[in-house]
C-alpha positions in Angstrom: 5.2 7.5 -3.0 2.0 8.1 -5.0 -0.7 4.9 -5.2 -2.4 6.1 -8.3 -5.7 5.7 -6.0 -7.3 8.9 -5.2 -9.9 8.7 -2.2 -11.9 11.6 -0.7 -11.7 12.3 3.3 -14.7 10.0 3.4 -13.4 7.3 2.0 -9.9 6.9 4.4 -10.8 5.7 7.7 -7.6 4.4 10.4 -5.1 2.9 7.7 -8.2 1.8 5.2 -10.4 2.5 2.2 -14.0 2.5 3.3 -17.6 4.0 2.1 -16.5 2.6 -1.1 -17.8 -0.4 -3.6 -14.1 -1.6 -4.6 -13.0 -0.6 -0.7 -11.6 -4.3 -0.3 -10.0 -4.4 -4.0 -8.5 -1.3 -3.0 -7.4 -2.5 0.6 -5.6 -5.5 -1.1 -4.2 -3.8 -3.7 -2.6 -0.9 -0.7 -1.9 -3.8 1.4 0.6 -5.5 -1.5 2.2 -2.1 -2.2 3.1 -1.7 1.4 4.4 -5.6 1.2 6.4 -4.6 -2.0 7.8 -1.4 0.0 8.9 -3.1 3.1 10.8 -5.5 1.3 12.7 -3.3 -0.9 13.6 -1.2 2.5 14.6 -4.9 4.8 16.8 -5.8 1.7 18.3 -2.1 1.8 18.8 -2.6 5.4 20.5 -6.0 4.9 22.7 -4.7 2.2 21.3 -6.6 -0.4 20.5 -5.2 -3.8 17.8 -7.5 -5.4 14.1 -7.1 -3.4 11.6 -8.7 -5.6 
């Protein structure tokens, strides 16, 4: 599943962006994908067919 973010070796550290200005926008905006994603797989597992 692609982000759209691209991040050198530098800048991915243990699950997070760092070395970067925007590292906590960038966090955030990783952190509500991964929300998103879960829920969409729990509602697959429950068998139902609307996530959002």
């Amino acid at each position: 599943m692609s982000t759209g973010i691209r991040l050198l070796p530098k800048e991915w550290q243990r699950g997070t962006v760092v070395n970067r200005e925007d590292a906590a926008e960038l966090n955030e905006l990783l952190n509500s994908i991964m929300v998103r994603a879960r829920k969409v797989v729990n509602s697959m597992v429950d068998g139902k067919t609307d996530a959002r």
